[in-house]
N, C-alpha and C positions, 0 to 999 in steps of 0.2 A: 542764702549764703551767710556765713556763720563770721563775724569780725573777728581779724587776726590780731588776737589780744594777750597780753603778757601780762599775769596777777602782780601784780610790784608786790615786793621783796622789803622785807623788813631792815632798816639800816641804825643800827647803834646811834645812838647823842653821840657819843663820843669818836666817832671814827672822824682820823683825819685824812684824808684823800691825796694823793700828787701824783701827778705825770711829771714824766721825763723824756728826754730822747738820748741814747747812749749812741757814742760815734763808733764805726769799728768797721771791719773788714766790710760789716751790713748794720746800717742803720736801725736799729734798735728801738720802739715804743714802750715805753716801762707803764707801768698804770698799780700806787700801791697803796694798801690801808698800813700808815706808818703805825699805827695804834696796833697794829697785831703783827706776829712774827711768820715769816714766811706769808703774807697775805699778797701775791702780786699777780700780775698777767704781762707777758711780754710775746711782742709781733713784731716782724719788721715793719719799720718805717710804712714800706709804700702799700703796704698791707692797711694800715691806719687810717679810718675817716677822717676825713678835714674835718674844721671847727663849723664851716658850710653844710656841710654836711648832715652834723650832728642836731640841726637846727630844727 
């Protein structure tokens, strides 16, 4: 059986990282490289790993 492995991904010195959660009709999970323009990903909320989770 072959391990389910993901090559990590090269990440800039300089990138700076933030999450968000935006309130609205559907709770919102924002995830963005403010260091570049248009650099984001967004899901709802209940769609999002806990920080348990992520662990």
């Amino acid at each position: 059986m072959e391990p389910d492995t993901v090559v990590p991904s090269e990440v800039a010195a300089d990138a700076e990282v933030m999450a968000s959660v935006e309130k609205g009709p559907t709770a919102q999970f924002i995830i963005a490289d403010i260091s570049q323009d248009d650099a984001f990903v967004t899901l709802p909320l209940d769609d999002a790993a806990s920080l348990p989770a992520w662990r």
